[in-house]
KEMAR-538147 format. One line per field, with one value per residue: residue in three letters; x, y, z of N, C-alpha, C in turn; residue number from 1. Coordinates in steps of 0.001 Angstrom, whole numbers, plus 500000, padded with zeros to 6 digits. Example, Ala and Ser with C-alpha at 12.3 -4.5 7.8 and 13.67 -1.06 7.14 Angstrom:
KEMAR-538147
residu c(ala, ser)
n.east c(513190, 512850)
n.north c(494310, 497750)
n.up c(507800, 507080)
ca.east c(512300, 513670)
ca.north c(495500, 498940)
ca.up c(507800, 507140)
c.east c(513200, 512900)
c.north c(496700, 500030)
c.up c(507800, 507870)
num c(1, 2)
//
This chain:
KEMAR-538147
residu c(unk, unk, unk, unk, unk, unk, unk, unk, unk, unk, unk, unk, unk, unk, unk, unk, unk, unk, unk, unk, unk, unk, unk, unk, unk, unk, unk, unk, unk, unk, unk, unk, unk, unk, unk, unk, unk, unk, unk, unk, unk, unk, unk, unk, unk, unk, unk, unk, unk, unk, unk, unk, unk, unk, unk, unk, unk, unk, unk, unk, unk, unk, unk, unk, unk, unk, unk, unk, unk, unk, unk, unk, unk, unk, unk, unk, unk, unk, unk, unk, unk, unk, unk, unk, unk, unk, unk, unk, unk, unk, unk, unk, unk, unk, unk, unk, unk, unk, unk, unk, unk, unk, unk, unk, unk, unk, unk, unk, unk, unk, unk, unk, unk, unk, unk, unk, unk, unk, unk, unk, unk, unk, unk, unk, unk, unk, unk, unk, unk, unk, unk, unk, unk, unk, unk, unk, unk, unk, unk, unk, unk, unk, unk, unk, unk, unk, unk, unk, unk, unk, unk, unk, unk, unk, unk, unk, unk, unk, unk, unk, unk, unk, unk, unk, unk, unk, unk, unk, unk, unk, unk, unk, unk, unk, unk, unk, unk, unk, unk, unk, unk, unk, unk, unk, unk, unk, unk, unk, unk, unk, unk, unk, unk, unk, unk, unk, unk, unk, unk, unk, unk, unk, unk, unk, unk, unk, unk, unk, unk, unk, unk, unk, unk, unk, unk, unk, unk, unk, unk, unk, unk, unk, unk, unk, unk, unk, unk, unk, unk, unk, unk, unk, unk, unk, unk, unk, unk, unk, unk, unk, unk, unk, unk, unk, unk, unk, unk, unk, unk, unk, unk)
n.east c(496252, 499661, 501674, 504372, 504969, 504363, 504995, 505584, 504843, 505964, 505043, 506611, 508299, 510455, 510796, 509142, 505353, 505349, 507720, 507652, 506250, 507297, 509830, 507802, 506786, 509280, 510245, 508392, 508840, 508146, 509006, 510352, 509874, 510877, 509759, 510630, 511157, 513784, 516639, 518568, 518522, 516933, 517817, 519245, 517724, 516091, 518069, 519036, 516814, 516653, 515415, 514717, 515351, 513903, 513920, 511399, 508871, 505765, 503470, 504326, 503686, 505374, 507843, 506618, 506083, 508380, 509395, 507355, 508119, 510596, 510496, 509477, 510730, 512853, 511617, 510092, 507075, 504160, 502364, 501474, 500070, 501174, 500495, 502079, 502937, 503220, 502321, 501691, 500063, 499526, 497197, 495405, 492235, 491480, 493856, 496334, 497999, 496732, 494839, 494472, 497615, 497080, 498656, 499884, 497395, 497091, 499096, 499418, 497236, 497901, 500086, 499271, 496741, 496394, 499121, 498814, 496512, 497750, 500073, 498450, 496510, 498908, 500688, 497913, 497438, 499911, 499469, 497394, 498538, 499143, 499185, 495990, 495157, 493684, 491335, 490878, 492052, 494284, 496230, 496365, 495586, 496507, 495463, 496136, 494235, 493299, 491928, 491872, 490059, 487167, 487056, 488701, 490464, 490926, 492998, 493254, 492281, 493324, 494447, 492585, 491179, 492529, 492780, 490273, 489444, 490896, 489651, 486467, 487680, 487781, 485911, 485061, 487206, 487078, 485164, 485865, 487936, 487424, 486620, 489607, 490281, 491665, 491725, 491347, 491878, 491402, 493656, 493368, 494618, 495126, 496660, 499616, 503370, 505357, 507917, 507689, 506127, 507761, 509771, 508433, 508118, 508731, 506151, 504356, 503763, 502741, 500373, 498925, 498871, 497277, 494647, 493897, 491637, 492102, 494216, 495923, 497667, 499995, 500393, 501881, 504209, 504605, 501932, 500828, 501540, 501699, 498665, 498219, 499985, 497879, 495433, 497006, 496648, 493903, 491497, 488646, 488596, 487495, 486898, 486779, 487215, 489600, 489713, 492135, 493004, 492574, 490283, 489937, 488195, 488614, 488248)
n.north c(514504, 513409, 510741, 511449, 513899, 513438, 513338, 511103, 509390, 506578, 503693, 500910, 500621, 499456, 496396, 493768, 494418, 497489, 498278, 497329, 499281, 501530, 501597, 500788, 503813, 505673, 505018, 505691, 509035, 509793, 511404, 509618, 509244, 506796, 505143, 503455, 500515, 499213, 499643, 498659, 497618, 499648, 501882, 501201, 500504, 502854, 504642, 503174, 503576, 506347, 507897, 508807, 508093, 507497, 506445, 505054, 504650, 503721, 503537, 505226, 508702, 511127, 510038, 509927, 512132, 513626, 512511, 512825, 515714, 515307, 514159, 516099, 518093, 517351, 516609, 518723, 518943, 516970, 514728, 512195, 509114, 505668, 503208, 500727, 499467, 496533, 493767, 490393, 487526, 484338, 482766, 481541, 481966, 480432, 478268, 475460, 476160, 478103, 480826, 483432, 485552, 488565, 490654, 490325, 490516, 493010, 494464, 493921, 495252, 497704, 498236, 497918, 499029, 501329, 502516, 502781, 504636, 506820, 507313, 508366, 510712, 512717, 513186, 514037, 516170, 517887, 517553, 518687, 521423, 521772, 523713, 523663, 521551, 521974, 520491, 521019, 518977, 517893, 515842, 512482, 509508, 506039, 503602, 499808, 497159, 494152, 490526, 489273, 490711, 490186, 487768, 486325, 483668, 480823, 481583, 484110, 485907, 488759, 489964, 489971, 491624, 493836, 494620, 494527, 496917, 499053, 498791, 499356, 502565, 503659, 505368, 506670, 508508, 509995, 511386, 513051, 514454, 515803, 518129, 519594, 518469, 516156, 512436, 508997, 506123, 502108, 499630, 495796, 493525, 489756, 487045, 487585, 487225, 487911, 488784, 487084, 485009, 484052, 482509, 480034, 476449, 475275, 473635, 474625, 477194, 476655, 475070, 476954, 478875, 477357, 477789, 479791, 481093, 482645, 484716, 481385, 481541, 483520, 486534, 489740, 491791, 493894, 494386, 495365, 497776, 498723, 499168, 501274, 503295, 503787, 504599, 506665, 508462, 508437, 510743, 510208, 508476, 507483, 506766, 504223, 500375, 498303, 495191, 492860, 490291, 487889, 486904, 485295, 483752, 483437, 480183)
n.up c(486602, 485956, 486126, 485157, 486350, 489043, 492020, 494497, 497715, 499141, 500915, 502685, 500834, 500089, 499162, 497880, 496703, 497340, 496421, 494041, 492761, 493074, 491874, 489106, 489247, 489259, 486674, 484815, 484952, 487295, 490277, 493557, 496902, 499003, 501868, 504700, 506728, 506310, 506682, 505105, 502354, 501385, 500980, 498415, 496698, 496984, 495405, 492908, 491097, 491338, 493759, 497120, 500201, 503483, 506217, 508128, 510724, 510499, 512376, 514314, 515189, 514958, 513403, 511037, 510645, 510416, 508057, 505696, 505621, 504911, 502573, 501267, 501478, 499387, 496837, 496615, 496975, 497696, 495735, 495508, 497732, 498255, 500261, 500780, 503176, 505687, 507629, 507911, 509838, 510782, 512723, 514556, 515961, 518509, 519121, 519067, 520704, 522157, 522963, 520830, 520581, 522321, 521661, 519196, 517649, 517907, 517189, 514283, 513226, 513979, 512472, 509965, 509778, 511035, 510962, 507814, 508251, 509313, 507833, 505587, 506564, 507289, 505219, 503298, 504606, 503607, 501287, 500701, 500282, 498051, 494829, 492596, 490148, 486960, 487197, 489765, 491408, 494170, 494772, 495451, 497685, 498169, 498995, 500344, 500599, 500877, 499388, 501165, 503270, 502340, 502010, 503905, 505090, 507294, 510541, 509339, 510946, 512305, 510142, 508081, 509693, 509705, 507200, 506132, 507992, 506504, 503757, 504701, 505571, 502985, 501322, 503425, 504031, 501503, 500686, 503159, 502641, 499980, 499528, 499296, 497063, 497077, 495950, 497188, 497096, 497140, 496942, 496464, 496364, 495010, 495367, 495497, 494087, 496551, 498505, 500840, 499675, 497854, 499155, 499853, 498828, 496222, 495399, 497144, 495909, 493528, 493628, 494962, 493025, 491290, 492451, 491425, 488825, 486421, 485190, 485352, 487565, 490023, 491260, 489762, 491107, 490064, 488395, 490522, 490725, 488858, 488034, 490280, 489248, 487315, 488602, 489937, 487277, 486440, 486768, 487762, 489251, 492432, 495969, 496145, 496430, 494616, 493341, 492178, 491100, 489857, 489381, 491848, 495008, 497898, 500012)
ca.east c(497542, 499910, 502773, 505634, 504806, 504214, 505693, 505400, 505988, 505988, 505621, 507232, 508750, 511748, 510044, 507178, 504486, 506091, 509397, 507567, 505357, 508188, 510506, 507179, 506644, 510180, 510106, 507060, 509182, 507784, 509828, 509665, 510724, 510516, 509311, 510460, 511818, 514467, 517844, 519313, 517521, 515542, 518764, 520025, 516240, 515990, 519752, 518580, 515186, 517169, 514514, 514920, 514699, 513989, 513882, 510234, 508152, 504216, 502906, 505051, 503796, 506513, 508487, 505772, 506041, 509895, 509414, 506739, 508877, 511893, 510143, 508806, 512197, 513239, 510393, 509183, 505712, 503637, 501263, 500429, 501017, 500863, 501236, 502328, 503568, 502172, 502475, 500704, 500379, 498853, 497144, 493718, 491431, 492023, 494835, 497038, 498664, 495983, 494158, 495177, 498064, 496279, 499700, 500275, 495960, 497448, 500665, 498921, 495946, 498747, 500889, 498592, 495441, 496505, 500050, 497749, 495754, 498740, 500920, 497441, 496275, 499665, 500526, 497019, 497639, 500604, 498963, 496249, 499010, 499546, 498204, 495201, 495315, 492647, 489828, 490881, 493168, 495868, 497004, 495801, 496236, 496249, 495899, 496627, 493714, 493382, 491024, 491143, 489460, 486152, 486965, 489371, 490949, 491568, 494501, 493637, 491258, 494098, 494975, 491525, 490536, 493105, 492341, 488475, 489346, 491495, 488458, 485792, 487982, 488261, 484332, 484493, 488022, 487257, 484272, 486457, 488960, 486987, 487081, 490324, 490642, 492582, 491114, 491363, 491280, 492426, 493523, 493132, 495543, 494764, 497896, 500936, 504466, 505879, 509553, 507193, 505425, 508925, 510351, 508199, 508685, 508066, 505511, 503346, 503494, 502635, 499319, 498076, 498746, 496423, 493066, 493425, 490985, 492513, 495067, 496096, 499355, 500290, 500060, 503340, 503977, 504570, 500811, 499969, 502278, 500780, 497246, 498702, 499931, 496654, 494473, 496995, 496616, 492848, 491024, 487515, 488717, 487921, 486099, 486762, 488374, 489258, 490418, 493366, 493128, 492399, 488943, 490377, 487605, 489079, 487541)
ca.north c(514100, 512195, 510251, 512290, 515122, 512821, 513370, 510134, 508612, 505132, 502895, 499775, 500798, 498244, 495327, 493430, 495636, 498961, 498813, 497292, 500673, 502507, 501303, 501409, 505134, 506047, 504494, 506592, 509961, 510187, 511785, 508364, 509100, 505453, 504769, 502122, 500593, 498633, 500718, 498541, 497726, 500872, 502847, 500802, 500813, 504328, 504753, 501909, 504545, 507742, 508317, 509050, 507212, 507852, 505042, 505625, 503659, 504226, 503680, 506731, 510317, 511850, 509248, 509749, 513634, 513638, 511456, 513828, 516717, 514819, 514044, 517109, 518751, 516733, 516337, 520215, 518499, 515291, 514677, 510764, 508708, 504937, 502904, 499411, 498679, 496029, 492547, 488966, 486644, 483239, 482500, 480920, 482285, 479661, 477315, 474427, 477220, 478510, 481640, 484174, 486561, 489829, 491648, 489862, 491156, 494744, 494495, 493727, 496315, 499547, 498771, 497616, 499936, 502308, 503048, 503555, 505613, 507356, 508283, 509385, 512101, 513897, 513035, 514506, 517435, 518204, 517689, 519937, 523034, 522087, 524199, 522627, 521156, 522396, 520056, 520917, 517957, 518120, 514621, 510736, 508281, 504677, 502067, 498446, 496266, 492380, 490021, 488793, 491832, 490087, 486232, 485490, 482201, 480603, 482345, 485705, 486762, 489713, 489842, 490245, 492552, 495160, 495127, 495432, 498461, 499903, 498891, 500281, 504014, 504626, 506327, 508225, 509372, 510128, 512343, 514048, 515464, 516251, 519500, 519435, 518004, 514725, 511226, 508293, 504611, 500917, 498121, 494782, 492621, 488662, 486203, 488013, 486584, 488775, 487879, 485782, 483984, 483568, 481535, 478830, 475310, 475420, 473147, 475028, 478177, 476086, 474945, 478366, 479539, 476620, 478233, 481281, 480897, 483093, 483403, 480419, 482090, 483996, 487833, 489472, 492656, 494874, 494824, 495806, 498756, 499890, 499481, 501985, 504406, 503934, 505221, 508166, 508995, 508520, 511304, 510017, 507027, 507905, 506299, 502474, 499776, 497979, 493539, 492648, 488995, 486655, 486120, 484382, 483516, 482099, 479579)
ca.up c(487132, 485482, 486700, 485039, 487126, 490319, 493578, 495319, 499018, 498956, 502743, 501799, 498979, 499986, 498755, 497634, 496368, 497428, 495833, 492089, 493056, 493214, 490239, 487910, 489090, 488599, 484921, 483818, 485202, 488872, 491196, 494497, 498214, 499444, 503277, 504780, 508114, 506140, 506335, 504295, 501474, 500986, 499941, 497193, 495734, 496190, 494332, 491639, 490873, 490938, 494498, 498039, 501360, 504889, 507458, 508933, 511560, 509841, 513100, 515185, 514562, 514661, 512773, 509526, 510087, 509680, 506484, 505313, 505608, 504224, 500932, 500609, 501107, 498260, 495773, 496512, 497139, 497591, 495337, 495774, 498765, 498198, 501833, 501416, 504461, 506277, 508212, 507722, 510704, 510512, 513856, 514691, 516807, 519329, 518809, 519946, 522136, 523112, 522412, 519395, 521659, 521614, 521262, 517778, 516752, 518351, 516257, 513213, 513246, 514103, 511102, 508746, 509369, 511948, 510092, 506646, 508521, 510174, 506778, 504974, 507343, 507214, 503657, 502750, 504947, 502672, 499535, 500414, 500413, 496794, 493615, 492605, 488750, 486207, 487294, 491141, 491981, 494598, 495181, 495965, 498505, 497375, 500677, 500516, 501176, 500985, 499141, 502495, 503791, 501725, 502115, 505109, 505457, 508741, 510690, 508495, 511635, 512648, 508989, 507516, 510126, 509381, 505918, 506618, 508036, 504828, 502993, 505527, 505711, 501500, 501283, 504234, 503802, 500146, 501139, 503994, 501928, 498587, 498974, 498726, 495807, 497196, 496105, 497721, 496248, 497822, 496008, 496901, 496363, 495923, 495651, 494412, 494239, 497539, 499247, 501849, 498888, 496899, 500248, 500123, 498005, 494659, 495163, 497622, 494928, 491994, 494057, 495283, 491371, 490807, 492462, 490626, 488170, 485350, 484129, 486802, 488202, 491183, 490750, 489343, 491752, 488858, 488032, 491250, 490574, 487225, 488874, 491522, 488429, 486462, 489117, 489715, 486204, 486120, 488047, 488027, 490110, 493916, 497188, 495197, 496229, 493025, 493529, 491496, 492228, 488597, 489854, 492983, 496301, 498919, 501032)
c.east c(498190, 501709, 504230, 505835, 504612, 504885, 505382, 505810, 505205, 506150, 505918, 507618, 510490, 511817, 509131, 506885, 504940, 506966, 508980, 506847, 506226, 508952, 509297, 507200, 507707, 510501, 509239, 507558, 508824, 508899, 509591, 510184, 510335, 510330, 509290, 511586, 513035, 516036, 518929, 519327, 516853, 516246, 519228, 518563, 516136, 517326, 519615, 517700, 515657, 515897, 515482, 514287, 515101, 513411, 512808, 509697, 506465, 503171, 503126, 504224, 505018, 507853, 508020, 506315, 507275, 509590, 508599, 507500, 509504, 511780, 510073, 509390, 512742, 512575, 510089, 507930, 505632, 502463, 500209, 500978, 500378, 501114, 500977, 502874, 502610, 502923, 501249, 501009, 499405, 498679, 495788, 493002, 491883, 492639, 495782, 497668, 498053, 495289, 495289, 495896, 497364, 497347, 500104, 498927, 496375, 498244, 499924, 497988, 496407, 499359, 499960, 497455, 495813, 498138, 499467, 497175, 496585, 499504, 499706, 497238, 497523, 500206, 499387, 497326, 498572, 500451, 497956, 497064, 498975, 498473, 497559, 495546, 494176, 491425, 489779, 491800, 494126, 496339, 495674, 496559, 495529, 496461, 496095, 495200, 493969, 492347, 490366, 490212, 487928, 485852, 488005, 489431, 490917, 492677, 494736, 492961, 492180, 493934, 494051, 490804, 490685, 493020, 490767, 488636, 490033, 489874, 487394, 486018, 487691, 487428, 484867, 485874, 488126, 486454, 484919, 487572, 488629, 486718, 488177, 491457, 491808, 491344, 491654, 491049, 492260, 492233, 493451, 493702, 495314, 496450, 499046, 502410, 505452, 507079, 508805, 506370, 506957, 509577, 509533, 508057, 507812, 506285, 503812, 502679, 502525, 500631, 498529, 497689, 497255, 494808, 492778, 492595, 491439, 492702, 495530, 497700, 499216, 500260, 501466, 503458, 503796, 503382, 500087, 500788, 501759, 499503, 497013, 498727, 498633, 495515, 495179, 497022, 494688, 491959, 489902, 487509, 488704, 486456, 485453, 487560, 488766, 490135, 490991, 493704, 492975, 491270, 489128, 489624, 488133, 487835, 487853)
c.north c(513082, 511652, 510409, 513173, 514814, 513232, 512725, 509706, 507709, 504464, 501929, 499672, 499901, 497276, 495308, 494395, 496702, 499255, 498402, 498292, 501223, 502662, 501346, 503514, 505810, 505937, 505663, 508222, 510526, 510410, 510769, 508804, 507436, 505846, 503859, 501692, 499635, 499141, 500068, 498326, 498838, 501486, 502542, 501129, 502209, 504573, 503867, 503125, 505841, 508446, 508596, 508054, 507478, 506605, 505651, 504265, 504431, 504234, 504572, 507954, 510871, 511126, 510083, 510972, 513908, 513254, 512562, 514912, 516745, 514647, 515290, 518549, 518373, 516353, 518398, 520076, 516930, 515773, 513187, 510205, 506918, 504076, 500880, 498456, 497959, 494063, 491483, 488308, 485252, 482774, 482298, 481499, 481764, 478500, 476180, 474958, 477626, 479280, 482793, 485275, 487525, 490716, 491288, 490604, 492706, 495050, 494538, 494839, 497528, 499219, 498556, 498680, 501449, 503091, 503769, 504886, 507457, 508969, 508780, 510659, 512628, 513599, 514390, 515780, 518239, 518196, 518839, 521612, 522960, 523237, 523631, 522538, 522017, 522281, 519787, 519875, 518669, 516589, 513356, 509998, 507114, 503601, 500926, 497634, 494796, 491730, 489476, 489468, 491179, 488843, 486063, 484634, 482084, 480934, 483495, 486535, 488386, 490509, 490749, 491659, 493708, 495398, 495409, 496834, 498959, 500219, 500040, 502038, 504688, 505389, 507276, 508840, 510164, 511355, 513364, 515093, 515797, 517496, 520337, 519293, 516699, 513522, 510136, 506664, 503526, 500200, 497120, 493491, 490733, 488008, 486610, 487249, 487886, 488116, 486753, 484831, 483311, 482572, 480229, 478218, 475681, 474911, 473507, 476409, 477170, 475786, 476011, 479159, 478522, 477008, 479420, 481221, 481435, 484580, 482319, 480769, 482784, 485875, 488664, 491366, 494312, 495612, 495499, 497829, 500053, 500145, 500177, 503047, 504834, 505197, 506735, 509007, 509080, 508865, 510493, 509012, 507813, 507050, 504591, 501820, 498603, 496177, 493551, 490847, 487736, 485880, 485227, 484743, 482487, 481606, 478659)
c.up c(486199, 486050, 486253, 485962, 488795, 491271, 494480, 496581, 498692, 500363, 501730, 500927, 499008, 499104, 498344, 496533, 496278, 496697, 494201, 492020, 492340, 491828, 489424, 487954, 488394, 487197, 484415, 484345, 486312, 489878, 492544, 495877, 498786, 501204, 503660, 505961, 507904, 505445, 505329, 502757, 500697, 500322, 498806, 496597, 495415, 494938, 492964, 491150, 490558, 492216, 495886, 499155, 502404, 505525, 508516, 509202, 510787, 511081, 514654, 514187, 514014, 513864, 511237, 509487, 509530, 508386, 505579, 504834, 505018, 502595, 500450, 500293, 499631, 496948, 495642, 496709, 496806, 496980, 495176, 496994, 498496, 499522, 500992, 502479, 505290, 506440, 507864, 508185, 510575, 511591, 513996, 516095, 518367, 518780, 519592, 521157, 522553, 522338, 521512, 520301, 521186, 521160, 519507, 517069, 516648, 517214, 514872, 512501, 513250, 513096, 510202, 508960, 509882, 511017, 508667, 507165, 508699, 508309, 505853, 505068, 506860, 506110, 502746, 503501, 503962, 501352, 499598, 500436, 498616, 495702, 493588, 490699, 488415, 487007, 488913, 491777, 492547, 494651, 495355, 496657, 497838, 498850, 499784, 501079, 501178, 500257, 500818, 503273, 503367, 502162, 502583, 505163, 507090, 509110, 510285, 509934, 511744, 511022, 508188, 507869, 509798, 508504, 505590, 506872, 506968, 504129, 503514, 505320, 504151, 501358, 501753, 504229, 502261, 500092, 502014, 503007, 499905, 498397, 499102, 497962, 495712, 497131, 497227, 497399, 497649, 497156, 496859, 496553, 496460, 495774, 495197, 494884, 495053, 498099, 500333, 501310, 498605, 498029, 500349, 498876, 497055, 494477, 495556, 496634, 493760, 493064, 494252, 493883, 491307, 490891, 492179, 488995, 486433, 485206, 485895, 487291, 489651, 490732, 490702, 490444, 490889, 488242, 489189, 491219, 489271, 487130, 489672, 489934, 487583, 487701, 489605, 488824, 485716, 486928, 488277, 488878, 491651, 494740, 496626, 496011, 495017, 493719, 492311, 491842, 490952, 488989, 490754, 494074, 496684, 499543, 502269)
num c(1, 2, 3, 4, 5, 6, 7, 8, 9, 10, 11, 12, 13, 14, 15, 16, 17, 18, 19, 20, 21, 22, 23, 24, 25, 26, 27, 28, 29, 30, 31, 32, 33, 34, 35, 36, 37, 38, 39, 40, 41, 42, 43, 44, 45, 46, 47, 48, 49, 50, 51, 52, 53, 54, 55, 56, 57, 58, 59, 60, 61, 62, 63, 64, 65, 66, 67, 68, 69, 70, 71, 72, 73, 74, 75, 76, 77, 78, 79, 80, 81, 82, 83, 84, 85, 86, 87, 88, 89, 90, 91, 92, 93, 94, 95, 96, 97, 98, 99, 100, 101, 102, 103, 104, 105, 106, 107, 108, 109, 110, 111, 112, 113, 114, 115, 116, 117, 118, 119, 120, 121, 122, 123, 124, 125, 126, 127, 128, 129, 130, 131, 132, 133, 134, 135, 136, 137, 138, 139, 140, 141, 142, 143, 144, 145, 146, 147, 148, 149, 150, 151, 152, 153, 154, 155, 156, 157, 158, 159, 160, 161, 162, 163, 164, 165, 166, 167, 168, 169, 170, 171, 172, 173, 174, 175, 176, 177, 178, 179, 180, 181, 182, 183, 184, 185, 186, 187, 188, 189, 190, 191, 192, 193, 194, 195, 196, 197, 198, 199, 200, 201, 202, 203, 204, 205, 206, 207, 208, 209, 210, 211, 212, 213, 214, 215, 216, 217, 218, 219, 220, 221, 222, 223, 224, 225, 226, 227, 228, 229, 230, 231, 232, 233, 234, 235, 236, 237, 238, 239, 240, 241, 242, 243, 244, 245, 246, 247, 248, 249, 250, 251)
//
């Protein structure tokens, strides 16, 4: 596979992660449908990219399947599906308010694991109609994990969990659909400079850069984007999740 020939959906491809996904893919000649619940936003990105965008919920069926469909109207096929969509709440177990709401752990766990889970399955269903390449390939999904998923801060409990599970699913979904011929990888993401990093004071950035061991910065989203094209350009990569983090453990 290589990312001229791509046929990408993108969750979150508004922002963040998703949308430097998206603009690297488009650069290297990838055809991008973006996915993303931000109607306003999403269209100029797609229109910036020369891509497509449908205003999808990742944690509706029938939301994803439209979207599915919609790309695949417009691409002629999916052949990668990258899901960045996803929430980060900062809430303690038990706290000055009380205990952690369970509707905020709920909330957290359906877009972030359960949404992944959601646009995979029927993603991968649609890749498996494709031709297969030479060496059998139809397509790759790429999840979203977390360093936190490994080393959780306080307040990540929701956070951490839902990216545990990303982590947890990449094996056995990698094994389920190997024959085929769809991989399956997750990155892992540690401190990158995201629209909810870029909002806070200079001063609190400049510190968090500080316990990244090397290089001592914040992580630029772009790389998490070309770490996304690398692995759909490099079959042998499957049932990994790979950290992207500058040798950064939290504690």
């Amino acid at each position: 596979m290589h990312l001229s020939n791509t046929a990408a959906l993108i969750t979150g491809g508004a922002s963040g992660l998703g949308e430097a996904t998206a603009r690297h893919f488009a650069d290297q000649g990838a055809q991008v449908t973006i996915l993303d619940r931000d109607a306003d936003r999403g269209p100029n990105v797609a229109n910036e990219i020369g891509g497509h965008f449908v205003q999808t919920d990742v944690t509706n069926e029938a939301s994803v399947t439209e979207a599915v469909a919609f790309a695949t109207s417009k691409m002629g096929r999916v052949t990668a599906a990258v899901n960045c969509a996803g929430i980060a709440l900062g809430i303690k177990t038990v706290g000055r308010d009380g205990p952690h709401p369970l509707d905020a752990f709920q909330r957290t766990i359906d877009i972030n694991l359960v949404g992944s889970f959601n646009v995979s399955r029927l993603a991968a269903a649609e890749m498996a109609k494709n031709d297969p390449e030479p060496d059998g390939a139809r397509g790759v999904i790429i999840n979203t994990a977390s360093i936190a998923a490994f080393d959780g801060q306080k307040g990540q409990t929701a956070y951490a969990a839902s990216k545990g599970g990303i982590v947890g699913m990449t094996l056995p979904m990698a094994r389920d659909l190997a024959s085929t011929g769809i991989r399956v990888m997750a990155i892992a993401p540690g401190i990158f400079m995201t629209p909810m990093l870029a909002g806070l004071p200079e001063e609190v950035q400049q510190q968090l850069a500080a316990d990244v061991p090397n290089p001592a910065r914040l992580g630029d989203p772009h790389e998490y984007g070309r770490l996304a094209g690398f692995i759909v350009e490099m079959g042998y990569l499957n049932g990994e999740v790979i950290r992207i983090d500058g040798a950064l453990r939290m504690r």
